[in-house]
DSSP file (Angstrom, degrees, kcal/mol; ACC not computed):
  #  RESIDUE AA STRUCTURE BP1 BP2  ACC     N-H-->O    O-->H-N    N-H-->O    O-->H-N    TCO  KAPPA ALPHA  PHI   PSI    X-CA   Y-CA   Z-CA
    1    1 A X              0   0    0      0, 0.0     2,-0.9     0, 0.0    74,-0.0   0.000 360.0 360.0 360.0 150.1 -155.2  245.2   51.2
    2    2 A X     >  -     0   0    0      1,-0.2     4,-1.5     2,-0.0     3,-0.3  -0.743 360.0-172.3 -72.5  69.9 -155.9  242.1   53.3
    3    3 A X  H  > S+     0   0    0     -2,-0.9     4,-0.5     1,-0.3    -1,-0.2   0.631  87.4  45.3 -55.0 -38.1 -156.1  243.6   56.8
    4    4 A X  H >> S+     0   0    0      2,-0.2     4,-2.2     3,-0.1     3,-1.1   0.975 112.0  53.0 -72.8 -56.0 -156.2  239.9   58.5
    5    5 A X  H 3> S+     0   0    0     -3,-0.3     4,-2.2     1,-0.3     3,-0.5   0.910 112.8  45.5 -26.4 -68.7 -153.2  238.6   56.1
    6    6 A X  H 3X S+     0   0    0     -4,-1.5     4,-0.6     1,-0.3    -1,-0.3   0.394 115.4  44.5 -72.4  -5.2 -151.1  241.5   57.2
    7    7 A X  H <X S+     0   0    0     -3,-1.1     4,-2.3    -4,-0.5    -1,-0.3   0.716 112.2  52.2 -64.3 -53.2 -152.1  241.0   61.0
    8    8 A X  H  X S+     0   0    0     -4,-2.2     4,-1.8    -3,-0.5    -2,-0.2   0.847 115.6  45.8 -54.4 -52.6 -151.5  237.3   60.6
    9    9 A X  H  X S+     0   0    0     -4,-2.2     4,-0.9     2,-0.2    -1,-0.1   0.866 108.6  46.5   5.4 -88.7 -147.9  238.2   59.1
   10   10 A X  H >X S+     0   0    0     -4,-0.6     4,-0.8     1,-0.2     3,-0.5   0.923 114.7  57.8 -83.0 -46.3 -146.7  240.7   61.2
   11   11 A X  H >X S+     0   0    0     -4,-2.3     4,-3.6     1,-0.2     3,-2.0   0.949 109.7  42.3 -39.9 -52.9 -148.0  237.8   64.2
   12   12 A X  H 3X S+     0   0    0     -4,-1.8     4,-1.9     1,-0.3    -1,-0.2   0.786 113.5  52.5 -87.2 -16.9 -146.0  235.0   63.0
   13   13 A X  H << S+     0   0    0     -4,-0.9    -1,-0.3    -3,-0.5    -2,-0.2   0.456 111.2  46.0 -79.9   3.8 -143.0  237.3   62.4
   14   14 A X  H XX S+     0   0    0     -3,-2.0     4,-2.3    -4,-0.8     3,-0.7   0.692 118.4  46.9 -96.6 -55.5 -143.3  238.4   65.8
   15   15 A X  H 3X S+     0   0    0     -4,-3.6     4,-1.7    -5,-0.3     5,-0.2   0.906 108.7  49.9 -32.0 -61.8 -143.7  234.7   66.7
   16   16 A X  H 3X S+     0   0    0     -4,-1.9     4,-2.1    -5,-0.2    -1,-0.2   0.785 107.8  52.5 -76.5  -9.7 -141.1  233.5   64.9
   17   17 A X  H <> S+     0   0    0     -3,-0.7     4,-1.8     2,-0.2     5,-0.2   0.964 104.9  57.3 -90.2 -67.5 -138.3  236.3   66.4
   18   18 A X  H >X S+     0   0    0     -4,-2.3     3,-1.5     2,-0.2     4,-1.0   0.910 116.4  38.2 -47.1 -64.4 -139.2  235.4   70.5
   19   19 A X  H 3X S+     0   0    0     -4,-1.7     4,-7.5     1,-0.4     5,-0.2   0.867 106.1  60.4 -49.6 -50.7 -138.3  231.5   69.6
   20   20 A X  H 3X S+     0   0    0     -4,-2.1     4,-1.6    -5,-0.2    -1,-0.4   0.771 116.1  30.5 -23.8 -53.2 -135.8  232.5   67.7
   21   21 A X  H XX S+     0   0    0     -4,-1.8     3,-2.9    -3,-1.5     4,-1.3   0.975 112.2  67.4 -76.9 -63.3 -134.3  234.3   71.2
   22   22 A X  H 3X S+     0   0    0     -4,-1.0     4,-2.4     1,-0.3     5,-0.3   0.639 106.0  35.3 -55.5 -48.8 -135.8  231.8   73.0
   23   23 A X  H 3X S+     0   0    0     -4,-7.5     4,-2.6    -5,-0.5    -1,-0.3   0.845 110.4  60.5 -52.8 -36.4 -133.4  229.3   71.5
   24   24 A X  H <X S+     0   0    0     -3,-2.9     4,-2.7    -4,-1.6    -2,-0.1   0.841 108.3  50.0 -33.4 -50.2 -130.5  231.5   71.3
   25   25 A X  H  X S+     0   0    0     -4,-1.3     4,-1.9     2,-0.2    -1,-0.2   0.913 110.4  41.0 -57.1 -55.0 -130.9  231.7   75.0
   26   26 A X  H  X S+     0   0    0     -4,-2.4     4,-2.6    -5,-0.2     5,-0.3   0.943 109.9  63.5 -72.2 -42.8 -131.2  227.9   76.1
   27   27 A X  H  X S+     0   0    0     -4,-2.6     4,-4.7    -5,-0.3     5,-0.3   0.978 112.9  42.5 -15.1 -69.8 -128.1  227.5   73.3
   28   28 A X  H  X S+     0   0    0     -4,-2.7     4,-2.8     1,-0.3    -2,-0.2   0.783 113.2  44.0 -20.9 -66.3 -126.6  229.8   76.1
   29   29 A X  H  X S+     0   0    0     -4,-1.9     4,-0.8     1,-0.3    -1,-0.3   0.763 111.2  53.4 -89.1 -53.7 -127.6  228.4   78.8
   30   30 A X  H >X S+     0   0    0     -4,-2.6     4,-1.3     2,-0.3     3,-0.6   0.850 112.3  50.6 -73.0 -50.2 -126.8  224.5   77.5
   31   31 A X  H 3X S+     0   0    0     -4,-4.7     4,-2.0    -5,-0.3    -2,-0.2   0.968 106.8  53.1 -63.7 -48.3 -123.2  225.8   76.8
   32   32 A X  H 3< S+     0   0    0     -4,-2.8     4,-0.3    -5,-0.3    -1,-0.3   0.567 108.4  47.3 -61.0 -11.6 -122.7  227.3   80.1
   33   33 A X  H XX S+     0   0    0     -4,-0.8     3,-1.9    -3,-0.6     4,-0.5   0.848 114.4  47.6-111.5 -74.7 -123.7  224.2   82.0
   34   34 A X  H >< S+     0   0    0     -4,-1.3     3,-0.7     1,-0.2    -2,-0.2   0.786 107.1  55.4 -34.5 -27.4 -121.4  222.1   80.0
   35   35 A X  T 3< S+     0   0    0     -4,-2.0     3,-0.3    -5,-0.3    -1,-0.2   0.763 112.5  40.9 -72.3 -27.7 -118.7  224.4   80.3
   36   36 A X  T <4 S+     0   0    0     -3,-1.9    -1,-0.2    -4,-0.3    -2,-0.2   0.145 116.9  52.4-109.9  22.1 -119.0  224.2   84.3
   37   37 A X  S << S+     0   0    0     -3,-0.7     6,-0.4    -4,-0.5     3,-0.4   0.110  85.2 155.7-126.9  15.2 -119.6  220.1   83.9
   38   38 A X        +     0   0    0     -3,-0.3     2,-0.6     1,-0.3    -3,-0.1  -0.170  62.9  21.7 -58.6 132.1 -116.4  219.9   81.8
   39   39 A X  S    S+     0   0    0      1,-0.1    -1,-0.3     2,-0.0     2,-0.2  -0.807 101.5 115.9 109.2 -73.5 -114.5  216.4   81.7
   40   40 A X  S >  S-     0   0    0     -2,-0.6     3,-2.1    -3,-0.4    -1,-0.1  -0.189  77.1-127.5 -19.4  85.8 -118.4  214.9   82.9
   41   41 A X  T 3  S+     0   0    0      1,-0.4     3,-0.5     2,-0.2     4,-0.4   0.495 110.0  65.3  25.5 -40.5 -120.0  212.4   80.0
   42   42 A X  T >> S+     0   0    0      1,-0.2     3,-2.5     2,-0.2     4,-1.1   0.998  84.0  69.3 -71.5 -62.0 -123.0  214.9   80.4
   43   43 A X  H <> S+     0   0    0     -3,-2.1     4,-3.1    -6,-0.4     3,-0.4   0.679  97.8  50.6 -19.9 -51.0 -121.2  217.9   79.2
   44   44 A X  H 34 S+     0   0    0     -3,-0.5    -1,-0.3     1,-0.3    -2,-0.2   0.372 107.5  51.7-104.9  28.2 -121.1  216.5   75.6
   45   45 A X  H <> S+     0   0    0     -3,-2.5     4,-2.5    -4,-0.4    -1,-0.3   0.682 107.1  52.4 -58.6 -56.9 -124.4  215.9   75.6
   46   46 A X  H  X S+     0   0    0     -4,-1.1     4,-1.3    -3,-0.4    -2,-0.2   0.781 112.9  47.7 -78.4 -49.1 -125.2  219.4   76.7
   47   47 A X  H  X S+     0   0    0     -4,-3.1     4,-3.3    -5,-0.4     5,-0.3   0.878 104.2  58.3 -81.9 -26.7 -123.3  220.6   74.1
   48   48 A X  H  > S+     0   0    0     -5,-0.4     4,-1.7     1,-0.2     3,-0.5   0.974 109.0  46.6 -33.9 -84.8 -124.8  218.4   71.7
   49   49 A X  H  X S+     0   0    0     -4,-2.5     4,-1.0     2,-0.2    -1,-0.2   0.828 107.5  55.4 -29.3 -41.4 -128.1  219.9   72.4
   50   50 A X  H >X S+     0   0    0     -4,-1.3     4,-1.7     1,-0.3     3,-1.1   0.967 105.2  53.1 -71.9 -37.7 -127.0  223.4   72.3
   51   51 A X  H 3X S+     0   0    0     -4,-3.3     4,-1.8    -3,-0.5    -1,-0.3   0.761 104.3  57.6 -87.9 -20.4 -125.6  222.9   68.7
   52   52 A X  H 3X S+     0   0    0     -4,-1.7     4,-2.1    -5,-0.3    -1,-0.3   0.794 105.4  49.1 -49.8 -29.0 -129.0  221.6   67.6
   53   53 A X  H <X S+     0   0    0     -3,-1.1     4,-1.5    -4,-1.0    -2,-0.2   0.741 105.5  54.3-101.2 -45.3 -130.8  224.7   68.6
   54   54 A X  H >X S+     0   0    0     -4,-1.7     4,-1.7     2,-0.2     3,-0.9   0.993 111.2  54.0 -49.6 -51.7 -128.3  227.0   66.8
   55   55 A X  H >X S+     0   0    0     -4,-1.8     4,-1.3     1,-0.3     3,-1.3   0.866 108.2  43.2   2.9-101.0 -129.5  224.6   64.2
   56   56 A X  H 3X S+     0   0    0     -4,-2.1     4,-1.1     1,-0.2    -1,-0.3   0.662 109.5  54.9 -29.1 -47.4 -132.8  225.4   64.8
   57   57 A X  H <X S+     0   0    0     -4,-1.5     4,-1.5    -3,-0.9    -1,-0.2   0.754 105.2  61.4 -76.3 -28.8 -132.3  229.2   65.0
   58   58 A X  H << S+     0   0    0     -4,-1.7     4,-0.3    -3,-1.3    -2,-0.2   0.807 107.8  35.5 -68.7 -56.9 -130.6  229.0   61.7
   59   59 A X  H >X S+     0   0    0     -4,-1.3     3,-0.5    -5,-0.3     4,-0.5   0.732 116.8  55.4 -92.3 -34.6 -133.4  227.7   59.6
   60   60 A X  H >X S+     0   0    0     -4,-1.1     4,-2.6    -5,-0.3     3,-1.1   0.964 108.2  52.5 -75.2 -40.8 -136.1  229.8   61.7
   61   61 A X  H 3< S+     0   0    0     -4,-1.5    -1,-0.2     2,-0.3    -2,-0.2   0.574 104.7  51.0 -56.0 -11.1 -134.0  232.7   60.8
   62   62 A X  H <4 S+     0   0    0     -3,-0.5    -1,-0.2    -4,-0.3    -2,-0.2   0.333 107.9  57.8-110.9   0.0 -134.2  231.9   57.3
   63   63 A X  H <X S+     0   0    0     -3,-1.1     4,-1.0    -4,-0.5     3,-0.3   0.921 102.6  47.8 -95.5 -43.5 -138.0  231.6   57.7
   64   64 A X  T  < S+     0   0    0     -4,-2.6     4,-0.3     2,-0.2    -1,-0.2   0.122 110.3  58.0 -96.3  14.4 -138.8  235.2   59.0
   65   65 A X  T  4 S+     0   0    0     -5,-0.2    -1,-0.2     2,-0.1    -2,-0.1   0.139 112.4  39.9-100.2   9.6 -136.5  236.5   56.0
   66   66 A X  T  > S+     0   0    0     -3,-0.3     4,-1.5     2,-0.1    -2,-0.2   0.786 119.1  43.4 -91.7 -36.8 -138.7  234.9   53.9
   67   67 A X  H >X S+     0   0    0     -4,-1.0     4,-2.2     1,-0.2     3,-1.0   0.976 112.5  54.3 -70.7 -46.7 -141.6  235.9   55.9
   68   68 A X  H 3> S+     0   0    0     -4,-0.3     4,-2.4     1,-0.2    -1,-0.2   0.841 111.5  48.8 -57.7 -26.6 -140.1  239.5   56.2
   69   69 A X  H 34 S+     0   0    0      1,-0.2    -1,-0.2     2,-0.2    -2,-0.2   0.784 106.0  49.8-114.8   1.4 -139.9  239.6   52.3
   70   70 A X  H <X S+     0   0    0     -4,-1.5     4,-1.1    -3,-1.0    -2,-0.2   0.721 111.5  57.0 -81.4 -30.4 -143.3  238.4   51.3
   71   71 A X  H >X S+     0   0    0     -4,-2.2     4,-2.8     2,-0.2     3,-1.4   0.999 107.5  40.0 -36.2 -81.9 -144.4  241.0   53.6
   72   72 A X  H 3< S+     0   0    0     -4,-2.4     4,-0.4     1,-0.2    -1,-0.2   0.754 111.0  60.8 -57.9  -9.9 -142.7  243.9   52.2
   73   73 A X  H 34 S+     0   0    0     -5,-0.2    -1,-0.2    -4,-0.2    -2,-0.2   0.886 123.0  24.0 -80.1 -37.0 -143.6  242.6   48.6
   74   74 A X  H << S+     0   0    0     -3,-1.4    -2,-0.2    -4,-1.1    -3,-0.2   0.901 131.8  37.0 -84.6 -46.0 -147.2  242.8   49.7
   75   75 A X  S  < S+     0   0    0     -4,-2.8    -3,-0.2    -5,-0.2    -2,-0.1   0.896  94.6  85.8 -56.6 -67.4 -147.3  245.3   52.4
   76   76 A X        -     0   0    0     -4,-0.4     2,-0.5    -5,-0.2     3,-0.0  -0.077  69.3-136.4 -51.6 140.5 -144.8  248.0   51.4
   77   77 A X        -     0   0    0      1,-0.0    -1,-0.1     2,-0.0    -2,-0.1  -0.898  22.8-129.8-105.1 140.3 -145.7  250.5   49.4
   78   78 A X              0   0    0     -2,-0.5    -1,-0.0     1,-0.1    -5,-0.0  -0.111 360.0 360.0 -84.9-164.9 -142.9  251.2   46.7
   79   79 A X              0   0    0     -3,-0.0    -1,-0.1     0, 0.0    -2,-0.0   0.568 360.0 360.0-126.7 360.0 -141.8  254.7   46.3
């Protein structure tokens, strides 16, 4: 086995799961400050933003189950 691949891997699937929150989070964060600017021209803006980042969380989530399953196809050992 490729000791670096699978280090390099498990990194970018580690990688890719903190952005993954990290977006979740500012999503969060971007709803809740529109939600307390409500009626305000900024608000839908705010929410604007937020729904890009689910976006965004959406398509990185469909990259680490790609990553996750070229991993176990190389990695796992079957039984």
């Amino acid at each position: 086995m490729n000791e670096g691949l699978r280090k390099a891997m498990l990194g970018r699937m580690k990688a890719l799961s903190v952005k993954i929150a990290a977006l979740n989070t500012t999503a969060d964060e971007l709803v809740r400050s529109a939600i307390l600017l409500d009626g305000e021209p900024i608000a839908q803006t705010l929410l604007g933003r937020a729904q890009r980042r689910r976006v965004q969380v959406l398509v990185m989530q469909g990259r680490l189950a790609a990553l996750r399953e070229r991993y176990d196809t190389r990695f796992r050992p079957m039984p």
